[in-house]
N, CA, C and O atoms as CSV, one atom per row, in Angstrom:
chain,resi,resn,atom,element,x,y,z
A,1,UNK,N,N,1.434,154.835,-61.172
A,1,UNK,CA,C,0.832,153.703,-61.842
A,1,UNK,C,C,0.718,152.482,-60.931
A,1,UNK,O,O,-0.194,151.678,-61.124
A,2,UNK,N,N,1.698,152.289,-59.842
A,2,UNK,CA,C,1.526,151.113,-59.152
A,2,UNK,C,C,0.508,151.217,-58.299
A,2,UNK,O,O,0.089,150.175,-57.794
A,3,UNK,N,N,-0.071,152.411,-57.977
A,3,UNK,CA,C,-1.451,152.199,-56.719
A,3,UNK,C,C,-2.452,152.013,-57.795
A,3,UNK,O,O,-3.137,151.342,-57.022
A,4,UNK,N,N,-3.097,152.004,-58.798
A,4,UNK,CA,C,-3.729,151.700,-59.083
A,4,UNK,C,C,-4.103,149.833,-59.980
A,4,UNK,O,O,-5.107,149.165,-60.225
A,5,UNK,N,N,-3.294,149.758,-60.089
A,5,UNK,CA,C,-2.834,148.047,-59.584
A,5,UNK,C,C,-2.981,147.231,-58.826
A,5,UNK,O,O,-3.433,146.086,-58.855
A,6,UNK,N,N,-2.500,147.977,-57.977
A,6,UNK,CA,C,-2.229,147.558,-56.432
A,6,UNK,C,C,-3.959,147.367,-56.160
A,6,UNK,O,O,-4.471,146.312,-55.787
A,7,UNK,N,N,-4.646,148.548,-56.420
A,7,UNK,CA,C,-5.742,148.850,-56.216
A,7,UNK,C,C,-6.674,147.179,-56.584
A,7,UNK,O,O,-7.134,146.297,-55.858
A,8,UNK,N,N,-6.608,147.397,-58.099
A,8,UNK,CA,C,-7.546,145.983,-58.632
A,8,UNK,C,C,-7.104,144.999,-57.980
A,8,UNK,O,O,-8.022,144.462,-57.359
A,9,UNK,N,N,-5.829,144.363,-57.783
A,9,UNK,CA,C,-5.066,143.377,-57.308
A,9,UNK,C,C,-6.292,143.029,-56.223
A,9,UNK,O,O,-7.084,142.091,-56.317
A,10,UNK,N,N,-6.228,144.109,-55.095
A,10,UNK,CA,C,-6.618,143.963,-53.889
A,10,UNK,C,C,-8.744,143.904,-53.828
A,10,UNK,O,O,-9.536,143.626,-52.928
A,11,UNK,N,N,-8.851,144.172,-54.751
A,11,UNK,CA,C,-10.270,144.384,-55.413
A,11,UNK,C,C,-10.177,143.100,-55.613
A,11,UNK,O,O,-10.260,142.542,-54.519
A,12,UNK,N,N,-10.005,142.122,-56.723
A,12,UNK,CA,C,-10.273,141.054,-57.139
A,12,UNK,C,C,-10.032,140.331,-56.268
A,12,UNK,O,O,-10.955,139.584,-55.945
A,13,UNK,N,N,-8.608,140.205,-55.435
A,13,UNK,CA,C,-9.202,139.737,-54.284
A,13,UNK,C,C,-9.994,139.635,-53.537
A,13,UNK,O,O,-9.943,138.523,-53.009
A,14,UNK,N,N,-10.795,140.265,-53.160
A,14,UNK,CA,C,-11.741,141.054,-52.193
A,14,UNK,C,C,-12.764,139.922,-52.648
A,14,UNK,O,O,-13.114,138.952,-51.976
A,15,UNK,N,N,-13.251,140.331,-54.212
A,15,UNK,CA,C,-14.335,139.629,-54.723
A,15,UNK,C,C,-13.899,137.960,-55.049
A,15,UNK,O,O,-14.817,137.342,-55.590
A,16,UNK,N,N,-13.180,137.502,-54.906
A,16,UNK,CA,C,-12.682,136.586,-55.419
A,16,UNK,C,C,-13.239,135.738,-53.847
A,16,UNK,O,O,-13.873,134.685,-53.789
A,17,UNK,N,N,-12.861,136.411,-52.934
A,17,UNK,CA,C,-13.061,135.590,-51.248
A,17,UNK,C,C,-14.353,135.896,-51.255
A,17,UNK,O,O,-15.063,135.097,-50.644
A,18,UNK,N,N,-14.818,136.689,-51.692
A,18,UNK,CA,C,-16.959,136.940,-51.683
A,18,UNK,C,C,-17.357,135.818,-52.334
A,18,UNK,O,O,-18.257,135.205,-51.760
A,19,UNK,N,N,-16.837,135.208,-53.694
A,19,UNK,CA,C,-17.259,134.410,-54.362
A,19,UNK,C,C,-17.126,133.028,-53.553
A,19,UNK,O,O,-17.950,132.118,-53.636
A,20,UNK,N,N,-16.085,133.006,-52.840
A,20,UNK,CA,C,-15.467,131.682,-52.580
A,20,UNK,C,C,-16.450,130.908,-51.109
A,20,UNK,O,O,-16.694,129.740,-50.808
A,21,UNK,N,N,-16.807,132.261,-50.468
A,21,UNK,CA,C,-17.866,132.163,-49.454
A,21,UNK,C,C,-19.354,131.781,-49.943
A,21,UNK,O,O,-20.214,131.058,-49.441
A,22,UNK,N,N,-19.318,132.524,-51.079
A,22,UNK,CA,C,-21.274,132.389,-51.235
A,22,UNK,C,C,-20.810,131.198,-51.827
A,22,UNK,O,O,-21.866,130.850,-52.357
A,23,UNK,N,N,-19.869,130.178,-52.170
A,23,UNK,CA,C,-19.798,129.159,-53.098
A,23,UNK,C,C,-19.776,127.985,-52.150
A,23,UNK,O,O,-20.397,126.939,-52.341
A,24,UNK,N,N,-18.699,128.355,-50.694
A,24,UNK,CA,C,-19.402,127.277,-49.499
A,24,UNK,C,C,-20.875,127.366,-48.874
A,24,UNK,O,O,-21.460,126.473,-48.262
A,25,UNK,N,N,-21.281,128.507,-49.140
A,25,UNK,CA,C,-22.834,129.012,-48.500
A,25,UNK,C,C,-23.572,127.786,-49.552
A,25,UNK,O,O,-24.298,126.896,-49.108
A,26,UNK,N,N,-23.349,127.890,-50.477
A,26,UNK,CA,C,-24.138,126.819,-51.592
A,26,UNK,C,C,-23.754,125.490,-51.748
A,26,UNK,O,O,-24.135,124.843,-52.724
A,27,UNK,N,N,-22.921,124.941,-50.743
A,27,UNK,CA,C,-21.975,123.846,-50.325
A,27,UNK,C,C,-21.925,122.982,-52.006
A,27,UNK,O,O,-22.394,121.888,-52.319
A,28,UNK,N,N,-21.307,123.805,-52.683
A,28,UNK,CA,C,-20.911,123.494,-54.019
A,28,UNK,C,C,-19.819,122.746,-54.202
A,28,UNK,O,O,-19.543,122.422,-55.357
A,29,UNK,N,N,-18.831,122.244,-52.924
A,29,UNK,CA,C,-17.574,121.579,-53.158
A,29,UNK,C,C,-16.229,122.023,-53.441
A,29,UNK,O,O,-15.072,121.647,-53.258
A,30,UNK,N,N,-16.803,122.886,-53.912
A,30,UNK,CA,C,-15.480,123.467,-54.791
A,30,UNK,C,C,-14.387,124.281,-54.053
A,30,UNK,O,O,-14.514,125.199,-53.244
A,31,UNK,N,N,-13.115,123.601,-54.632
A,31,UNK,CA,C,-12.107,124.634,-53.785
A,31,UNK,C,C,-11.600,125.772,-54.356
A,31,UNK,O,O,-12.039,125.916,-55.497
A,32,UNK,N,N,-10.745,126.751,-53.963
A,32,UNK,CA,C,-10.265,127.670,-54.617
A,32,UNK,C,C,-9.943,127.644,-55.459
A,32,UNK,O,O,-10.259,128.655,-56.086
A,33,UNK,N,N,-9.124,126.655,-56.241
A,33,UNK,CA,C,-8.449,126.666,-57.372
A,33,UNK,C,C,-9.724,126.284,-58.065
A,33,UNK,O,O,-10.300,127.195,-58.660
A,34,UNK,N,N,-10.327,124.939,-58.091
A,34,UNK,CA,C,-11.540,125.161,-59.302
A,34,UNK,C,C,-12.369,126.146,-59.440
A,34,UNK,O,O,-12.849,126.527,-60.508
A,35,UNK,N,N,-12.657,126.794,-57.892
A,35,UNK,CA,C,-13.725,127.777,-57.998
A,35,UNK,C,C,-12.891,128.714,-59.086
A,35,UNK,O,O,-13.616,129.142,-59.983
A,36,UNK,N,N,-11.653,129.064,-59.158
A,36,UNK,CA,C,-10.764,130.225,-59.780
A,36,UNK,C,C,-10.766,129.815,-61.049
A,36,UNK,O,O,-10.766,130.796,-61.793
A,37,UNK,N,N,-10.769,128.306,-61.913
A,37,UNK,CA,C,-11.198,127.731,-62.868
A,37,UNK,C,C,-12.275,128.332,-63.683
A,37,UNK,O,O,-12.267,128.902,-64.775
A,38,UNK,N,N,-13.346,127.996,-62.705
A,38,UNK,CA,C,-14.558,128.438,-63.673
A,38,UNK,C,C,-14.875,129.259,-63.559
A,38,UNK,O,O,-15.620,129.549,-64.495
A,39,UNK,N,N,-14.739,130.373,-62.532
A,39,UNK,CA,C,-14.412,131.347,-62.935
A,39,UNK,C,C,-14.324,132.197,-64.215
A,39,UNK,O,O,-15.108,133.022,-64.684
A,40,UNK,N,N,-13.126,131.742,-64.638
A,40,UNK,CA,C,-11.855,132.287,-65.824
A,40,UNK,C,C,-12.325,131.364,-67.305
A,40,UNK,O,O,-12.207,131.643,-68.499
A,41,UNK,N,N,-12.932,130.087,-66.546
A,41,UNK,CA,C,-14.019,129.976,-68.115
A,41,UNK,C,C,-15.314,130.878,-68.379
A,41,UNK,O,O,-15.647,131.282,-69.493
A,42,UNK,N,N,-15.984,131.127,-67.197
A,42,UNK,CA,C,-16.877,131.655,-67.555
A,42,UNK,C,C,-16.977,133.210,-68.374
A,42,UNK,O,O,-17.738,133.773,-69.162
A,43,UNK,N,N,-15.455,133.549,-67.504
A,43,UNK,CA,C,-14.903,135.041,-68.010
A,43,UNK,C,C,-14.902,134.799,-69.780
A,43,UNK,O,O,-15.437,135.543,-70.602
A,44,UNK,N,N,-14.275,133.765,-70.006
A,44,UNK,CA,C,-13.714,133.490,-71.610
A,44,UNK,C,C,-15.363,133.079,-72.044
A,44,UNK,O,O,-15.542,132.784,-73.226
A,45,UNK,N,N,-15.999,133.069,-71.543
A,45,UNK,CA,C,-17.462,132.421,-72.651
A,45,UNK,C,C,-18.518,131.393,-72.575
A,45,UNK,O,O,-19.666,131.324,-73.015
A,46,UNK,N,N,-17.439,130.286,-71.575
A,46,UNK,CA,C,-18.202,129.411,-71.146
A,46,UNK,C,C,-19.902,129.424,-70.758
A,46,UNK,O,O,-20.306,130.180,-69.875
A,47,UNK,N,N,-20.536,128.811,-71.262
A,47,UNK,CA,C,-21.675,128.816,-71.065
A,47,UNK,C,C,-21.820,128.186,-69.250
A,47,UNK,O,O,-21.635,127.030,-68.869
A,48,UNK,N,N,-22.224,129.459,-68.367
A,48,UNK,CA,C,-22.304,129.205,-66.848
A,48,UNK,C,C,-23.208,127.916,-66.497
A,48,UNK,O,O,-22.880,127.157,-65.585
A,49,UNK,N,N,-24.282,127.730,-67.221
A,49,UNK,CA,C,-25.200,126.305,-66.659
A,49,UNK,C,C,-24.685,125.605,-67.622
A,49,UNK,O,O,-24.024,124.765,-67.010
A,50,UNK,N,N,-24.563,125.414,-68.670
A,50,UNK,CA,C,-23.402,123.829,-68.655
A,50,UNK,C,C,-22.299,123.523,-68.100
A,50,UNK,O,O,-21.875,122.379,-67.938
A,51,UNK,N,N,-21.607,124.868,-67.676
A,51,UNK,CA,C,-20.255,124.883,-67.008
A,51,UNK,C,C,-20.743,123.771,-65.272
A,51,UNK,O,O,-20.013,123.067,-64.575
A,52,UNK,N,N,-22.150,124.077,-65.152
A,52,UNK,CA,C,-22.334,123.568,-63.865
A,52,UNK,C,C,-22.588,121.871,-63.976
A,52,UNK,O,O,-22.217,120.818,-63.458
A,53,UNK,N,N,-23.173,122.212,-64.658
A,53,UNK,CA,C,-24.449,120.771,-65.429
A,53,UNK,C,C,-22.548,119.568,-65.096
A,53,UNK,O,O,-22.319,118.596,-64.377
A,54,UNK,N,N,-21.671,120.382,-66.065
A,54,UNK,CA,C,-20.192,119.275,-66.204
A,54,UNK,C,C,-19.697,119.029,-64.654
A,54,UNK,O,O,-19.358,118.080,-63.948
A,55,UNK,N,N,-19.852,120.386,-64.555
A,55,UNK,CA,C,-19.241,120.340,-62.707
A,55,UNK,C,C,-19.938,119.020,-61.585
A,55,UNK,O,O,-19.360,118.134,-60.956
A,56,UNK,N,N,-21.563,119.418,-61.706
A,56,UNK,CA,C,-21.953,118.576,-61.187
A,56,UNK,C,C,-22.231,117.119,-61.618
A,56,UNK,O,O,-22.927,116.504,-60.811
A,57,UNK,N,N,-21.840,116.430,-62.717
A,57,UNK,CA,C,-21.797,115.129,-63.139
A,57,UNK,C,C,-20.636,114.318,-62.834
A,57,UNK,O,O,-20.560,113.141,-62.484
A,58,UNK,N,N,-19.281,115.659,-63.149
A,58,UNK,CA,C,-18.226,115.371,-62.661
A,58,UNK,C,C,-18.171,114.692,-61.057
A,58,UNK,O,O,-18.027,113.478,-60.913
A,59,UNK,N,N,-18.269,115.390,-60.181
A,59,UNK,CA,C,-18.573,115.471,-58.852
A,59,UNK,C,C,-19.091,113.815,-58.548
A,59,UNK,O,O,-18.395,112.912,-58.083
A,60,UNK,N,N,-20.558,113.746,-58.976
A,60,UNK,CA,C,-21.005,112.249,-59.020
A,60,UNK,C,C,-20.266,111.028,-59.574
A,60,UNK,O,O,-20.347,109.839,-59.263
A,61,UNK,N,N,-19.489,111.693,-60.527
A,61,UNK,CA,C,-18.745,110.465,-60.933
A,61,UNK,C,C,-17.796,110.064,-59.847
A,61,UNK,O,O,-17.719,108.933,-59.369
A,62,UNK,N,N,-16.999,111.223,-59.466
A,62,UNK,CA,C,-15.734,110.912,-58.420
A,62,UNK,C,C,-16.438,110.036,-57.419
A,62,UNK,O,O,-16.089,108.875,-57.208
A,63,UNK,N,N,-17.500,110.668,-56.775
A,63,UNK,CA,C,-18.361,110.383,-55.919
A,63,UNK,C,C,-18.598,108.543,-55.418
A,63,UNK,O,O,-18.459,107.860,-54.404
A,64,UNK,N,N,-19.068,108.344,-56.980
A,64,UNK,CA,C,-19.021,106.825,-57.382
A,64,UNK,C,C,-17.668,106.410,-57.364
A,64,UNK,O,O,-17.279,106.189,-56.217
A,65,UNK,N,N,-16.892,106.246,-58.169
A,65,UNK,CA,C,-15.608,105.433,-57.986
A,65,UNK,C,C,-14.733,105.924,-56.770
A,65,UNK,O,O,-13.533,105.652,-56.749
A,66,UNK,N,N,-15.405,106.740,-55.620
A,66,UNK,CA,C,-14.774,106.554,-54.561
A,66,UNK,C,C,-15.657,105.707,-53.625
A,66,UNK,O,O,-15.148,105.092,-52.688
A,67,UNK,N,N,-17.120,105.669,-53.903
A,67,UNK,CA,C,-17.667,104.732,-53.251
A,67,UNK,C,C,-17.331,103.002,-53.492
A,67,UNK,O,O,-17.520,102.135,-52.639
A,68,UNK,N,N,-16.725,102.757,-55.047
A,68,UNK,CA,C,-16.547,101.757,-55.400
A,68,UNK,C,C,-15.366,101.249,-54.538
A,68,UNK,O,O,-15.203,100.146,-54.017
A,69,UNK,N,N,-14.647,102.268,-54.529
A,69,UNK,CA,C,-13.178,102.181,-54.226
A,69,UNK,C,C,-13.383,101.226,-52.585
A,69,UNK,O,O,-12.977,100.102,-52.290
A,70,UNK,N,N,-14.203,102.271,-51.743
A,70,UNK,CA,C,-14.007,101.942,-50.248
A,70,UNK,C,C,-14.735,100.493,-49.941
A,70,UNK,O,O,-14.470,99.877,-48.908
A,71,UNK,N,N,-15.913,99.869,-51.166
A,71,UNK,CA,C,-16.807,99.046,-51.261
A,71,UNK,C,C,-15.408,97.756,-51.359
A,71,UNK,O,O,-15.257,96.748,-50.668
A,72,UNK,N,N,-14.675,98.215,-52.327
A,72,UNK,CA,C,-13.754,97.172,-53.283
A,72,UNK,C,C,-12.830,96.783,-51.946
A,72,UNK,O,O,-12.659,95.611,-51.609
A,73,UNK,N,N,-12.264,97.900,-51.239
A,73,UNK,CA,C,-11.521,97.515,-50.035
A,73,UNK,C,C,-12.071,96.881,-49.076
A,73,UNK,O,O,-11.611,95.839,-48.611
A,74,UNK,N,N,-13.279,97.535,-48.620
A,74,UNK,CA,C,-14.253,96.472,-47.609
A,74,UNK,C,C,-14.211,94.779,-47.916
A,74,UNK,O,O,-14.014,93.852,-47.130
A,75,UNK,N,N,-14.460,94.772,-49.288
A,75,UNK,CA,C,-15.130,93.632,-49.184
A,75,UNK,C,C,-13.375,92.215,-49.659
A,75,UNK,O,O,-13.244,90.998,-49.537
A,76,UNK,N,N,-12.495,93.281,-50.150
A,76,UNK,CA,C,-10.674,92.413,-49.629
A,76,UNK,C,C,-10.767,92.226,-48.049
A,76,UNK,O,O,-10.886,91.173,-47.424
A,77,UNK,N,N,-10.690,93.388,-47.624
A,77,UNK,CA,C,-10.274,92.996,-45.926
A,77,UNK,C,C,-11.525,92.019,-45.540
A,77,UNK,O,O,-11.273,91.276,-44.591
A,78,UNK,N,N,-12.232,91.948,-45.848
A,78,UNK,CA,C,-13.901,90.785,-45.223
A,78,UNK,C,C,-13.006,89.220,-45.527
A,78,UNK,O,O,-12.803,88.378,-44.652
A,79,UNK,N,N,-12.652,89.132,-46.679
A,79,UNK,CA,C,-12.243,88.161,-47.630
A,79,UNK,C,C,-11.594,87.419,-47.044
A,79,UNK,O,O,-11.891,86.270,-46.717
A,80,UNK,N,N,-10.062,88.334,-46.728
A,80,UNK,CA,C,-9.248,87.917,-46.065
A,80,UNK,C,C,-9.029,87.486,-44.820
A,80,UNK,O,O,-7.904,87.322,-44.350
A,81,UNK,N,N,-10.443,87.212,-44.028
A,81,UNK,CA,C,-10.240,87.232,-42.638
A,81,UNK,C,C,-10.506,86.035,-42.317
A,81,UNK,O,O,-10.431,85.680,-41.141
């Protein structure tokens, strides 16, 4: 019973690093653990293009309040000088 375990184990791996490649090929951002995320929603039902539609709004948002962020620091250190 354990080689065939062993077997999928090493299978899902397999596909899991296929996925993780065509997912930098599509410079989608995503790291392993989220890629392994949605994944495991999509497994459960998740609808795959809204799953993206969230992904990619998400993304823009960070995007923005890290641009704010480095804007907000620029313009302290300017201030202060």
């Amino acid at each position: 019973m354990v080689e065939p375990v062993n077997h999928q184990v090493n299978t899902a791996r397999k596909t899991f690093q296929t996925l993780f490649q065509i997912s930098k090929l599509l410079n989608t951002n995503l790291d392993e653990t989220t890629l392994s995320i949605c994944i495991r929603l999509c497994e459960n039902g998740v609808n795959p293009h809204a799953l993206a539609t969230v992904v990619k709004e998400l993304q823009r948002e960070v995007k923005a309040m890290n641009e704010a962020q480095i804007e907000s620091s620029t313009s302290k250190i300017s201030t202060s000088k």
